[in-house]
C-alpha positions in Angstrom: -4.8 -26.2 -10.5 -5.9 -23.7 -8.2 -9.4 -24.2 -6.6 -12.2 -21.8 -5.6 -11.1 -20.7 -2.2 -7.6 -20.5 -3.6 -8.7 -18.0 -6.4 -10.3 -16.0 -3.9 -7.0 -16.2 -1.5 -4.7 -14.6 -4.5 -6.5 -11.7 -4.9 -5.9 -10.5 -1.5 -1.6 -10.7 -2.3 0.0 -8.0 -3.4 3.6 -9.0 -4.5 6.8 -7.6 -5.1 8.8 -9.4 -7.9 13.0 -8.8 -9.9 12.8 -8.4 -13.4 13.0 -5.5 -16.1 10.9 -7.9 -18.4 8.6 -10.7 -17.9 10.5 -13.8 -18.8 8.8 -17.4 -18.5 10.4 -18.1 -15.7 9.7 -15.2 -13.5 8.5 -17.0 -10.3 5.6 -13.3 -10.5 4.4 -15.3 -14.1 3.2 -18.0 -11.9 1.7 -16.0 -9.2 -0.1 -14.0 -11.8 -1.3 -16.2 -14.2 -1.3 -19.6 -12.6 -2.5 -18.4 -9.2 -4.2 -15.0 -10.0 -2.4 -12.8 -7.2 -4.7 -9.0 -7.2 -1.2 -6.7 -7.1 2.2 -6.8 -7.8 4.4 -3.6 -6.2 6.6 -1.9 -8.6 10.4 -1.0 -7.4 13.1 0.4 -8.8 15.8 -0.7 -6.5 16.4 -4.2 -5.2 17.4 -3.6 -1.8 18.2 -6.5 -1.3 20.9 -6.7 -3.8 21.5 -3.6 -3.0 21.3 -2.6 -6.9 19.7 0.0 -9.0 17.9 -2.7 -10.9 14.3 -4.1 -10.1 11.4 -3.2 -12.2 12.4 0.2 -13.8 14.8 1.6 -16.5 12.8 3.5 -18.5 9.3 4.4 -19.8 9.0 2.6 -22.2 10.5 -0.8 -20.4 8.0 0.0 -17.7 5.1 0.5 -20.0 6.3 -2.9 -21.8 6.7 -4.6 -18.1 3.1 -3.6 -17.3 1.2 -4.6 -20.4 2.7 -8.0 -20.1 1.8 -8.2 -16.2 -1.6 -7.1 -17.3 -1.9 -9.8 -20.4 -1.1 -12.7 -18.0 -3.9 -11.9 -15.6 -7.4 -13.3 -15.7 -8.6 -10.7 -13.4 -7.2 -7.5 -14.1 -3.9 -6.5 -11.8 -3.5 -3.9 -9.5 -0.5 -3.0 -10.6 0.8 -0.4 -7.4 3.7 2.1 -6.9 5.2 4.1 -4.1 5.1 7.4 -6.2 4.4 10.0 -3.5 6.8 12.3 -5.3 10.2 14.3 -4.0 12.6 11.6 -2.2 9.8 8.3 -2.3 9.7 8.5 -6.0 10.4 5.3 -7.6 9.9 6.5 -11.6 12.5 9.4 -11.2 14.8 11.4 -13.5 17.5 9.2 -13.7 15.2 6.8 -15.4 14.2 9.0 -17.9 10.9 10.0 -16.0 9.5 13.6 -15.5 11.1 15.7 -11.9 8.5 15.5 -9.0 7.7 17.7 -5.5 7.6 16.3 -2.3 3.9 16.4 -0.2 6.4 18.9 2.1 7.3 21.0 -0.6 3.4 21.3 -2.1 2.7 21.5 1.3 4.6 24.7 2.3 3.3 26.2 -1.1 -0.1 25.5 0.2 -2.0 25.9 -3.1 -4.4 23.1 -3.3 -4.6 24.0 -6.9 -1.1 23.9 -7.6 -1.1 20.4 -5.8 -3.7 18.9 -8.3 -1.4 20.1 -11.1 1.6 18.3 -9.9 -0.5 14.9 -8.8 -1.5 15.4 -12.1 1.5 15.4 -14.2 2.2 12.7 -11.8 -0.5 10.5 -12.6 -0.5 11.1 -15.9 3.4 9.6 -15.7 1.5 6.4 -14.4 -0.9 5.9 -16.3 1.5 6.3 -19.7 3.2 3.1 -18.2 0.7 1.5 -17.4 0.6 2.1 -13.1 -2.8 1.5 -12.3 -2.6 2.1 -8.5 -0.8 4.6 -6.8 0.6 4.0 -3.0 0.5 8.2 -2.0 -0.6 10.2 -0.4 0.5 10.1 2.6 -1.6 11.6 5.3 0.7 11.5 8.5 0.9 14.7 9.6 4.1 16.4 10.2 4.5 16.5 13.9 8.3 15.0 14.4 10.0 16.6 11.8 12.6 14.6 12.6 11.2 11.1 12.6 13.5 9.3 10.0 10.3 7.3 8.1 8.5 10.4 7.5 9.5 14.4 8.7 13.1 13.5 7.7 11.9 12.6 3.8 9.7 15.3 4.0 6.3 12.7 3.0 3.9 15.0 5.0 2.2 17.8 3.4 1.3 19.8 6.8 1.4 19.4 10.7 -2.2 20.8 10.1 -4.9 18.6 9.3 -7.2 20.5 7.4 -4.2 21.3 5.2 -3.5 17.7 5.1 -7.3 17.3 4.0 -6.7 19.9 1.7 -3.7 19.0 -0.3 -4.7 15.2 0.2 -7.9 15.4 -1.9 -6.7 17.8 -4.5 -3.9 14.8 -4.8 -6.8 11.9 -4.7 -8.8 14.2 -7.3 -6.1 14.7 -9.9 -5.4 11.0 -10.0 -8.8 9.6 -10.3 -9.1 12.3 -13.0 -6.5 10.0 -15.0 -8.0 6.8 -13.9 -5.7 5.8 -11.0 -7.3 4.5 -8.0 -4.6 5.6 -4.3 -3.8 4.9 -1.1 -3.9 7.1 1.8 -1.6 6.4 4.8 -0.3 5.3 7.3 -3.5 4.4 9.6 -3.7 5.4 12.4 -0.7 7.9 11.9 2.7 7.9 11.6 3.8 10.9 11.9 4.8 11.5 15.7 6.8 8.5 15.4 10.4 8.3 16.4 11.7 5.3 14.6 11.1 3.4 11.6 9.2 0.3 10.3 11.6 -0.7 7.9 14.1 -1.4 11.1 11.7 -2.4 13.8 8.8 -2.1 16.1 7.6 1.5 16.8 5.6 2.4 19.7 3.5 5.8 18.9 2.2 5.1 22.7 3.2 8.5 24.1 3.4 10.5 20.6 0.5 9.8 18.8 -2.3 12.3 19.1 -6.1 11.7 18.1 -6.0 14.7 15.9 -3.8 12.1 13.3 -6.9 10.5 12.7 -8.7 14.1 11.3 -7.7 13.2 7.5 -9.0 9.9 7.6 -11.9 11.0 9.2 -12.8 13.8 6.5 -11.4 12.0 3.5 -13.6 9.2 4.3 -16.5 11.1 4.6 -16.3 12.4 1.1 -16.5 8.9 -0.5 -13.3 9.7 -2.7 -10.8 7.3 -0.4 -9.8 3.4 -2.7 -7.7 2.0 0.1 -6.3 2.8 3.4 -2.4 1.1 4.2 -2.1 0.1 7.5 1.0 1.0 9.7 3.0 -1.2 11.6 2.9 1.3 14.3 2.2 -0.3 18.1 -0.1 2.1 20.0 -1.1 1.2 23.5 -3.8 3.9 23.8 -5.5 1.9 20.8 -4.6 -1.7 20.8 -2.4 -3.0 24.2 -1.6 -6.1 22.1 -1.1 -6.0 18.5 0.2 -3.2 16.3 -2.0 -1.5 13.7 -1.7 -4.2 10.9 -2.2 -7.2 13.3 -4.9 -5.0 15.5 -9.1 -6.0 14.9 -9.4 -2.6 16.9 -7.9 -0.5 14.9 -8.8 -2.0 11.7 -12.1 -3.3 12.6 -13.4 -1.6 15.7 -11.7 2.1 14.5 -11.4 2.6 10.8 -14.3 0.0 10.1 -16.4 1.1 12.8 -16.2 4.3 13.8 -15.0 5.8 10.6 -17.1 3.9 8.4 -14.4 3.0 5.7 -15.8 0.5 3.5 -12.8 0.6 0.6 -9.8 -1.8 0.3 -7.7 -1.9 3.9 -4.2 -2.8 2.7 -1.4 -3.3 4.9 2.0 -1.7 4.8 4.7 -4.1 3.6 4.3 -7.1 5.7 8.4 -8.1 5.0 9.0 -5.0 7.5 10.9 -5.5 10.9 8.1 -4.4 12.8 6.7 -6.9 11.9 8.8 -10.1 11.0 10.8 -9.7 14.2 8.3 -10.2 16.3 5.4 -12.1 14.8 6.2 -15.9 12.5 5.1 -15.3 9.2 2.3 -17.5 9.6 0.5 -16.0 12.4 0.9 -12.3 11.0 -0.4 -13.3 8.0 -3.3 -14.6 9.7 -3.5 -12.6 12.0 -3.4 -9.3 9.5 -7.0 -11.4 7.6 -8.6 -11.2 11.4 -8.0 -7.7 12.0 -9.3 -6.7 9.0 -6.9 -6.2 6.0 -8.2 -7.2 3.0 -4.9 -6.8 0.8 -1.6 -8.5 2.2 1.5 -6.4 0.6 4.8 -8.4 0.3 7.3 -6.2 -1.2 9.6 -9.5 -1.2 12.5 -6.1 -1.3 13.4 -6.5 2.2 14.1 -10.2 2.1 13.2 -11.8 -1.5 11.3 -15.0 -1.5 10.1 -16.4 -4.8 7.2 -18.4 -3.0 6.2 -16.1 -0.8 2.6 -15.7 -2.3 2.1 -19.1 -3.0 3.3 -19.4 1.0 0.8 -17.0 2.2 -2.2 -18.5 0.0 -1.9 -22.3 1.3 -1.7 -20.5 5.3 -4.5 -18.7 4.1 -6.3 -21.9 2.9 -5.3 -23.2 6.2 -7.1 -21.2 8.4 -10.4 -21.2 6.4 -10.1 -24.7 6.7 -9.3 -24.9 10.4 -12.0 -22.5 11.3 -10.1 -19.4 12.1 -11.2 -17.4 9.1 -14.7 -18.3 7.9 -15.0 -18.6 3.6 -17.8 -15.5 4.0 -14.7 -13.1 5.2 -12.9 -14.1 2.2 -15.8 -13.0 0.3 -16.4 -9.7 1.8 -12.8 -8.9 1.1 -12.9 -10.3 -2.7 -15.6 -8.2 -3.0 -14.2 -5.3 -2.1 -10.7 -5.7 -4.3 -13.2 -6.2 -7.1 -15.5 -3.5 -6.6 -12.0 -1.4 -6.5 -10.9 -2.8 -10.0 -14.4 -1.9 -11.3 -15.0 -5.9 -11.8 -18.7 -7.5 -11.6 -17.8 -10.2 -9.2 
């Protein structure tokens, strides 16, 4: 039986999970109903496997998949999905689920209007499956059009960040419209980089520009911003020791601080290369609570782990006990992942 603390540790996972149905002994019924996790991430590839099968075949699968996610939680689930639309798309044609445009694409139209109607379609996609949280849009902007984690896929609506501004809020707008809280990303920018974080650390050190942190800036200040995702981008200028996810600085001192976020911080998939090759699981998952994150994402589709929430919960537990994280953090994060699900806490 899972105690207080514990309770209060599960809502800050976010957990990727196989299955096209929720069968009894899906390690996810567990983490959702026995521990009380605050996410799940949806997929439709296992990458792992390197398969076309994860979580989605079809609308109605997916809206059966959700309701029973959703019936096995006491708190209600965040239930997330990378649906930025054009090439990160993870409900697409093939599974039976309306075409999409790329940020790029609505970006090059630049018709803020014409934007909202396609986040809308798009959200209105989620919410008929039951997608309560969408992972877009991304805010990068588009200044290496040839960096392979974001130019290349074309996730960026605009080198320009009042037309990032622009096309991010008409994006934000349409889906709140339909009842889907989002994500902006990838703080503090991504889009200068060279490499990927899929594959490895990435220094932004001599790339990044302040101006990346414009949409953040604006978006924030019009109150319409549910979570920011962290990246797992290392930048000297703003941390010398820990990239952004791991980094009090950035996630505290910056986006806290000077911005004056006070939504969900979520970090980027904490399974990434960036991250597992160079920090134990342990200490990043730590060390991610210390810098500020209030929702730890495991896409558990890099490397799959059954455990891996129940693994982060009892380090968790550990370091409230040992004195590194104090129980009142904990609460100030709960409280936030609450306030986000429009729960009383």
């Amino acid at each position: 039986m899972m105690d207080e603390l514990e309770q209060k540790l599960a809502q800050m996972i976010v957990v990727g999970f196989r299955g096209l149905a929720l069968d009894a002994d899906n390690p996810v019924v567990a983490d959702v109903a026995e521990r009380g996790v605050g996410g799940v991430v949806i997929f439709s590839r296992d990458m792992v496997l390197d398969s076309p099968v994860r979580n989605v075949a079809s609308p109605m699968q997916l809206r059966a998949l959700c309701a029973a996610l959703q019936a096995q939680a006491r708190t209600p689930l965040l239930i997330t999905i990378d649906q930025e639309g054009g090439r990160v798309a993870r409900l697409d044609e093939q599974r039976g689920f309306p075409p999409t445009v790329s940020a790029q694409a609505l970006g090059e139209q630049d018709d803020p209007a014409h934007t909202y109607a396609a986040a809308a379609a798009l959200a209105r996609t989620l919410a008929a499956a039951g997608v309560n949280h969408n992972l877009a849009p991304v805010v990068d902007l588009n200044l290496n059009l040839e960096g392979p984690a974001i130019g290349k896929l074309g996730r960026s609506f605009s080198a320009d960040p009042a037309a990032v501004v622009a096309h991010a809020r008409a994006f934000i707008d349409a889906h709140h419209a339909q009842g889907i809280t989002t994500t902006i990303k990838h703080f503090p920018g991504h889009g200068s980089a060279r490499g990927d974080t899929h594959k490895g650390l990435v220094d932004v050190t001599d790339t990044w520009q302040p101006q990346e942190l414009a949409p953040y800036r604006a978006l924030i200040a019009t109150g319409v911003v549910d979570t920011v995702m962290s990246a797992h981008v290392f930048n000297a200028r703003l941390d010398p020791h820990y990239p952004a996810t791991l980094s009090p600085a950035m996630l505290t001192g910056l986006l806290r601080g000077e911005l004056g976020f006070t939504g969900v911080i979520m970090t980027d998939d904490m399974g990434m290369k960036a991250i597992t090759a160079h920090y134990g699981f342990a200490e990043a998952v730590v060390q991610a609570v210390v810098a500020g994150a209030d929702m730890l994402t495991f896409g558990n589709n890099l490397e799959y782990d059954p455990a891996v929430a129940a693994r982060a919960i009892a380090i968790l537990r550990q370091a409230v006990a040992g004195g590194v994280l104090s129980e009142q953090r904990i609460d100030a994060s709960v409280a936030r992942i609450l306030a986000l699900k429009g729960v009383r806490g």
